[in-house]
TIPA-38630 format. One record per residue (C-alpha): residue in three letters; x, y, z. Coordinates in steps of 0.5 Angstrom, whole numbers. Example, Ala and Ser with C-alpha at 12.3 -4.5 7.8 and 13.67 -1.06 7.14 Angstrom:
<recs>
  resn   east  north     up
   ALA     25     -9     16
   SER     27     -2     14
</recs>
This chain:
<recs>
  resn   east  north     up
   UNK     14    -36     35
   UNK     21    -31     33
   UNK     20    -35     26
   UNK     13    -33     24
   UNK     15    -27     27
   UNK     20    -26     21
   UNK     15    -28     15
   UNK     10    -24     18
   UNK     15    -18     18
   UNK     17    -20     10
   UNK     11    -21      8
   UNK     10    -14     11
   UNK     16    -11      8
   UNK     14    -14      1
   UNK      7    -10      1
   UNK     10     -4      3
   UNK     16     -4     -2
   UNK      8     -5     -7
   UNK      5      1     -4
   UNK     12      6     -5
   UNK     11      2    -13
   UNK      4      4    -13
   UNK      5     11     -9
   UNK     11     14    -12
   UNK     13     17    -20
   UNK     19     12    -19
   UNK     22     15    -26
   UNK     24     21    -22
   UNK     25     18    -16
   UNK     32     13    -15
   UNK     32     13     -7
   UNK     25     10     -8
   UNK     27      5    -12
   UNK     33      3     -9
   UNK     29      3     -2
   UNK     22     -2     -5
   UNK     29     -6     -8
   UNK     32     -7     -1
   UNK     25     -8      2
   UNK     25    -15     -3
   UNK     32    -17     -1
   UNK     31    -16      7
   UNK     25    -21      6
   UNK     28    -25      3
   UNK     34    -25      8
   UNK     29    -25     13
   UNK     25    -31     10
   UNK     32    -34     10
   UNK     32    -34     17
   UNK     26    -35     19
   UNK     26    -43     15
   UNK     34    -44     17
   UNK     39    -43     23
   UNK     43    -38     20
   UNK     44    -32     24
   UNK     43    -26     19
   UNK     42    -21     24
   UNK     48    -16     22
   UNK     45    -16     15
   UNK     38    -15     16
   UNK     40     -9     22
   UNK     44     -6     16
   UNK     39     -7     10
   UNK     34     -4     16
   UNK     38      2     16
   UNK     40      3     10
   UNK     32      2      7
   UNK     30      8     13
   UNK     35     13     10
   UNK     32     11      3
   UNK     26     12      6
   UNK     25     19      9
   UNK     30     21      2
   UNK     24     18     -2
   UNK     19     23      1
   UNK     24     29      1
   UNK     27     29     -6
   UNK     21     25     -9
   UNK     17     30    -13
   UNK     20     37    -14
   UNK     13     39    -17
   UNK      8     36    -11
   UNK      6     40     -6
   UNK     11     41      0
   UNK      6     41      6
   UNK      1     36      7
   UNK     -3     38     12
   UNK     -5     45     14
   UNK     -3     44     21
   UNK      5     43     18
   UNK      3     50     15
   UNK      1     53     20
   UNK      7     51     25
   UNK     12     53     20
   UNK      9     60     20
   UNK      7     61     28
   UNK     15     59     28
   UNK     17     64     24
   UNK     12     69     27
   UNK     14     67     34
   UNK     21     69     32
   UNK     20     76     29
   UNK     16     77     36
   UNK      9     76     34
   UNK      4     72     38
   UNK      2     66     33
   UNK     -5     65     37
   UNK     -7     73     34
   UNK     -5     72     27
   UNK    -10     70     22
   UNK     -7     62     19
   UNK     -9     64     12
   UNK     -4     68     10
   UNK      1     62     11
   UNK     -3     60      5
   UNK     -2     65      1
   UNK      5     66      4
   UNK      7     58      2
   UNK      2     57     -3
   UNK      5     49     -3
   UNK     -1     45      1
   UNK     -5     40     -1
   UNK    -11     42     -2
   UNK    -14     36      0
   UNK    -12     37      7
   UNK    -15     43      8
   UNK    -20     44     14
   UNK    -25     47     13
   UNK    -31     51     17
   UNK    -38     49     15
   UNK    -39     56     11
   UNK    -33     53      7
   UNK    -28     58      9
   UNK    -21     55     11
   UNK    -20     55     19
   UNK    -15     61     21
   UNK    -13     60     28
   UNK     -7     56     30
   UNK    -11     51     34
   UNK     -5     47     36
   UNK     -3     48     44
   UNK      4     52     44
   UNK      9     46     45
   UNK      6     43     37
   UNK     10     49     35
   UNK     16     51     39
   UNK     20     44     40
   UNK     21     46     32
   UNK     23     53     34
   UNK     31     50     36
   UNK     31     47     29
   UNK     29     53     25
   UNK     35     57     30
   UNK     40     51     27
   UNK     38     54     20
   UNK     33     47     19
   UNK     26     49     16
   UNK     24     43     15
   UNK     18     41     19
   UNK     17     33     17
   UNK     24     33     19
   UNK     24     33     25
   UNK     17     30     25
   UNK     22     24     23
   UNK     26     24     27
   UNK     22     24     33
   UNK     19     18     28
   UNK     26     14     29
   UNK     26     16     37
   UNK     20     12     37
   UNK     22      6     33
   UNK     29      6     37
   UNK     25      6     43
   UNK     21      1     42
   UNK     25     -5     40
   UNK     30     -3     45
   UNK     24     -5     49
   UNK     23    -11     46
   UNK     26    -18     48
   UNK     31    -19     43
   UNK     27    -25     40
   UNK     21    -21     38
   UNK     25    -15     36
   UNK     22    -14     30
   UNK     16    -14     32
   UNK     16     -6     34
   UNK     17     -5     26
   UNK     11     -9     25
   UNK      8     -5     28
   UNK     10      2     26
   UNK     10     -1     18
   UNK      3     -4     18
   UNK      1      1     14
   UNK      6      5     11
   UNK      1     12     13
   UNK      3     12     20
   UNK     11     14     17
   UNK      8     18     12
   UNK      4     21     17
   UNK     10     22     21
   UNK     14     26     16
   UNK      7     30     13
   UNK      2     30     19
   UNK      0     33     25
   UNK      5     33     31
   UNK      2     26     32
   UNK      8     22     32
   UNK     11     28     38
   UNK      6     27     42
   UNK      6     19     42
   UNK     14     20     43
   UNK     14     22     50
   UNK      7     19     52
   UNK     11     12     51
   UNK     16     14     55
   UNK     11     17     60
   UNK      8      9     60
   UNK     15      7     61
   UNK     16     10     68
   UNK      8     11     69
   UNK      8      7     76
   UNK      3      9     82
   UNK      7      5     87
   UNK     13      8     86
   UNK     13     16     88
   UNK     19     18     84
   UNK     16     14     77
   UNK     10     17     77
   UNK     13     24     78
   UNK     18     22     72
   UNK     12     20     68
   UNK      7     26     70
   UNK     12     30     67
   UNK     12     27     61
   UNK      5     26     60
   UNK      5     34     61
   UNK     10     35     55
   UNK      6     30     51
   UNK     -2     33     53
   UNK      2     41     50
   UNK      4     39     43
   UNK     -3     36     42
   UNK    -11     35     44
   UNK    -11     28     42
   UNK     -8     25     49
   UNK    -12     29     53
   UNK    -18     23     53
   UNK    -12     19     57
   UNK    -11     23     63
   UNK    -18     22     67
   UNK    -16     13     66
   UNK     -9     15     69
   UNK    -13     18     75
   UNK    -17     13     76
   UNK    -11      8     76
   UNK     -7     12     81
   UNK    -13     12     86
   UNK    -15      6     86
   UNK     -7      2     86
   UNK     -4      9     90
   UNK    -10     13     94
   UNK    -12     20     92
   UNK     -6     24     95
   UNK     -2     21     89
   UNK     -6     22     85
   UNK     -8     29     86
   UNK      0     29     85
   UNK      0     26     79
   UNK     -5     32     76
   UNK     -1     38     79
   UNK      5     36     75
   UNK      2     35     69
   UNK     -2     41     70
   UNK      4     44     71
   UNK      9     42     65
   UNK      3     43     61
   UNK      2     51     63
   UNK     10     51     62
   UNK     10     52     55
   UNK      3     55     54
   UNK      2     59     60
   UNK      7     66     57
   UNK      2     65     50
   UNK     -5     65     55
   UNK     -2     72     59
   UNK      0     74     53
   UNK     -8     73     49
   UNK    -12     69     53
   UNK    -18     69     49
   UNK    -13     68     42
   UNK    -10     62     46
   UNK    -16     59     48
   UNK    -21     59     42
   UNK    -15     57     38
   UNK    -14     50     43
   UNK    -21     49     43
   UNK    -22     50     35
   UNK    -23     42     34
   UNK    -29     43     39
   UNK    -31     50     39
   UNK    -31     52     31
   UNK    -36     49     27
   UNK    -32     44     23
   UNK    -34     41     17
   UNK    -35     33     19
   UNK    -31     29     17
   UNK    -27     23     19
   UNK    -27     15     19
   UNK    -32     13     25
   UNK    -38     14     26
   UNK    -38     20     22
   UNK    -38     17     16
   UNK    -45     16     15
   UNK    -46     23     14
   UNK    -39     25     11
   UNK    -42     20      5
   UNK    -48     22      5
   UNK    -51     16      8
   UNK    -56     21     13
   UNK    -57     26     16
   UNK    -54     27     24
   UNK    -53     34     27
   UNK    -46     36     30
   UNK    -50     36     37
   UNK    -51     28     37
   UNK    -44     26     35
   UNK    -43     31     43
   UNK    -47     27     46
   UNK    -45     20     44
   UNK    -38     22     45
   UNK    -39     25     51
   UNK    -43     19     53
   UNK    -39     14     51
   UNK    -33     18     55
   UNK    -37     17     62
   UNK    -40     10     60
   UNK    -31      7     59
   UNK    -30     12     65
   UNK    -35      8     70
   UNK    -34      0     67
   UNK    -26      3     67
   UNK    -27      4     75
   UNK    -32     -2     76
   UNK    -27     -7     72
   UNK    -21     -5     74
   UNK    -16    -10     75
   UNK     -9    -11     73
   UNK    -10    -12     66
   UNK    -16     -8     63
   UNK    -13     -3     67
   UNK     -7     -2     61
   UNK    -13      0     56
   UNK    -12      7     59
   UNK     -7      9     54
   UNK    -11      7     48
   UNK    -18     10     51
   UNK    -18     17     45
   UNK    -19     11     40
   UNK    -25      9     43
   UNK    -28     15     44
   UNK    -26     18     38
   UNK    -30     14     34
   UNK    -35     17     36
   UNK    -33     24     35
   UNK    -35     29     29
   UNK    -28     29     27
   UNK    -24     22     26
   UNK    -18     22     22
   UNK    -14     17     21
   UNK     -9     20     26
   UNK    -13     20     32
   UNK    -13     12     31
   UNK     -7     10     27
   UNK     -2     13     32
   UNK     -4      8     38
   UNK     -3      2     35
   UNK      4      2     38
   UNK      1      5     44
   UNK     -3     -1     44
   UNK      3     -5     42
   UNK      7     -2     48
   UNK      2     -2     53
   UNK      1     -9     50
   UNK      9    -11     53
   UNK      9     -7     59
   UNK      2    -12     61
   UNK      6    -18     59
   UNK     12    -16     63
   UNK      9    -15     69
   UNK      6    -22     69
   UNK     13    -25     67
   UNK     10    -27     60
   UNK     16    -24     57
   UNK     23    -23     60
   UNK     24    -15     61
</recs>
C-alpha cells in the first residue's frame, strides 16, 4: 500500500511541476523554476523508493522542504507586473485591517475605496451584485480580518503571508496525524490540485477556517466533557473568520445528543456561541446594523450567480432559474441531510458532518470552488480519525 502511495504521490508532484510550466512566465520567474525541477527530482526519488528498500526519507523530507520554500517564493516574486490581490475578499481584509487600525469601524465603511486605494485586483475575482456594481460591504465575520491585525503591528502587510503559513500549520498537522507509513498521503491531498495552495495564499481566509475546525475534529468527542469543550472552542474560532462552516455545527449537535444527551450539547452550542461573540460582539455594539448586513452579504445581497454547482446551468447560460429556487433547494437539501443524519446515524455516517457544506452548497446560488475544494482534507482527516477509532490504523 505505502509503495502505491508513493507513485501516486510522484505522479502527483509530476502534474504539478506541468502546471507551474503552464501557469507561470518561467523567463521571469527562477524560484518557480527551480521549484518545477526539484518537483521531478523528488518523483524520482520517491519512484526509487517506492520499487526498492532503500530508505530515502532524509532526501525526500529535504527536497519537500525546500520545494515549499520555492513554492510560496514562486507566487510572491513571480510577476512584478500582475495584480497583487486575487480576490477581493484579500482586498478587502487589508483595507478593514488598516481601517480598524486608525480607529474606524470596517463594517460602516464602503470596500470600494480599497479598489481605488489599491487598484492591484484581479478583476475576474470581483464579486458583483446583479445591477453590476461591485459589492461594498466587509461580508466577512470579524475574525477574517483581525488574526491578521498582530502581522500588520509586526510591519508584515502581506495578507497571503499569513494565509500561507496557516497553510503550512495544516499540512504539518495533518502528516503529523498521520501513521508514519502513509505519511504522504496528507500532500496527497493538499497538491491534488495545486488551486487549493494557490488559493491558500490568494483566496478567501478558506485555509484559516479550515486550521482550526481540524484541530476542532481532533479534540471533538461527546463522551469526554473536557474534549468537547476544547473542541467547541475551536469551532467558535473556525465559524468567526468565515460562514462556510457554519453548515456543520447543527450535525455536530446532533451527534452529541445522540452519543452524550442534550445537556451536553446545549454545552457544546453555548461556548462556541460564546468564542464566536468574542471577536464580534465589540463590531455588533459598535454598528449592529453594518455588522450584520455585512455577514449576511452572501445571502442577503443579490449577488450575481455564479459557482460550480448547480448553478452553473444559469451562470453559462443553459436556463433560466430565480435566485429563489436555488433558496429553497438548498434549504431543503439542508433539512433532508439533517433528518437521514438523525435516521442513520451510526459510527461511521456520523463523521459525514464535517463535510456536509460540501453537499449543501452544491445547491447554492453561489458555489466557488473553495467552498468544495478546502474540504477534501477535512474529508481526509475526518477519514482518518474514522479508521483509528475502528483500530483500522494505529494512531
Amino acid at each position: 500500500m505505502s509503495r502505491a502511495i508513493k507513485v501516486l504521490t510522484a505522479a502527483l508532484l509530476l502534474r504539478t511541476g506541468f502546471w507551474m510550466h503552464l501557469e507561470l512566465n518561467m523567463v521571469e520567474n527562477l524560484p518557480g523554476l527551480l521549484c518545477a525541477l526539484l518537483l521531478y527530482v523528488l518523483s524520482f526519488v520517491l519512484i526509487v523508493e517506492a520499487f526498492t528498500d532503500l530508505d530515502l526519507t532524509r532526501v525526500t523530507r529535504s527536497l519537500t522542504v525546500v520545494v515549499i520554500a520555492l513554492f510560496a517564493a514562486a507566487f510572491v516574486f513571480s510577476a512584478p507586473n500582475a495584480p497583487r490581490y486575487c480576490t477581493d475578499a484579500m482586498l478587502f481584509t487589508r483595507y478593514a485591517v488598516e481601517l480598524l487600525l486608525e480607529g474606524h469601524n470596517p463594517y460602516a465603511y464602503s470596500m470600494q475605496q480599497a479598489l481605488l486605494k489599491y487598484a492591484t485586483m484581479d478583476y475576474r475575482w470581483l464579486t458583483e451584485t446583479l445591477e453590476g456594481a461591485p459589492v461594498s460591504t466587509y461580508s466577512y465575520p470579524s475574525l477574517s480580518f483581525l488574526i491578521y491585525v498582530p502581522a500588520f503591528l509586526a510591519g508584515l502587510r502581506d495578507v497571503g503571508a499569513v494565509m500561507a503559513a496557516f497553510f503550512c500549520l495544516t499540512a504539518f498537522f495533518l502528516v503529523k496525524e498521520t501513521p508514519q507509513e502513509y505519511r504522504l498521503l496528507p500532500i496527497l491531498i493538499l497538491f491534488l490540485d495545486p488551486m487549493l495552495a494557490v488559493l491558500s495564499y490568494v483566496g478567501a481566509h478558506d485555509v484559516v477556517w479550515m486550521f482550526f475546525l481540524l484541530l476542532a475534529m481532533k479534540y471533538f468527542n461527546p463522551r469526554s466533557k473536557d474534549s468537547l469543550r476544547v473542541s467547541a472552542i475551536l469551532l467558535g474560532v473556525a465559524f468567526a473568520v468565515k460562514q462556510t462552516p457554519w453548515l456543520i455545527l447543527p450535525f455536530l449537535v446532533i451527534w452529541t445528543v445522540k452519543e452524550a444527551g442534550v445537556k451536553r450539547a446545549a454545552e457544546l452550542i453555548s461556548i462556541a456561541a460564546l468564542v464566536f461573540l468574542a471577536p464580534n460582539l465589540p463590531f455588533m455594539l459598535w454598528d449592529f446594523n453594518s455588522w450584520l448586513e455585512g455577514v449576511l452579504t452572501p445571502v442577503a445581497k443579490p449577488l450575481i450567480p455564479q459557482g460550480y454547482g448547480l448553478v452553473a446551468l444559469v451562470y453559462e447560460g443553459y436556463v433560466y432559474l430565480p435566485k429563489e429556487f436555488f433558496t429553497v433547494a438548498t434549504v431543503t437539501v439542508a433539512a433532508t441531510l439533517l433528518a437521514l443524519y438523525w435516521l442513520n446515524f451510526n459510527d461511521k455516517v456520523k463523521y459525514l458532518a464535517w463535510v456536509v457544506p460540501m453537499f449543501v452548497l452544491f445547491f447554492a446560488w453561489r458555489s466557488l470552488p473553495s467552498y468544495f475544494m478546502f474540504f477534501i482534507p477535512v474529508a481526509y482527516y475526518a477519514a482518518l480519525l474514522m479508521v483509528k477509532e475502528h483500530g483500522l490504523l494505529k494512531a
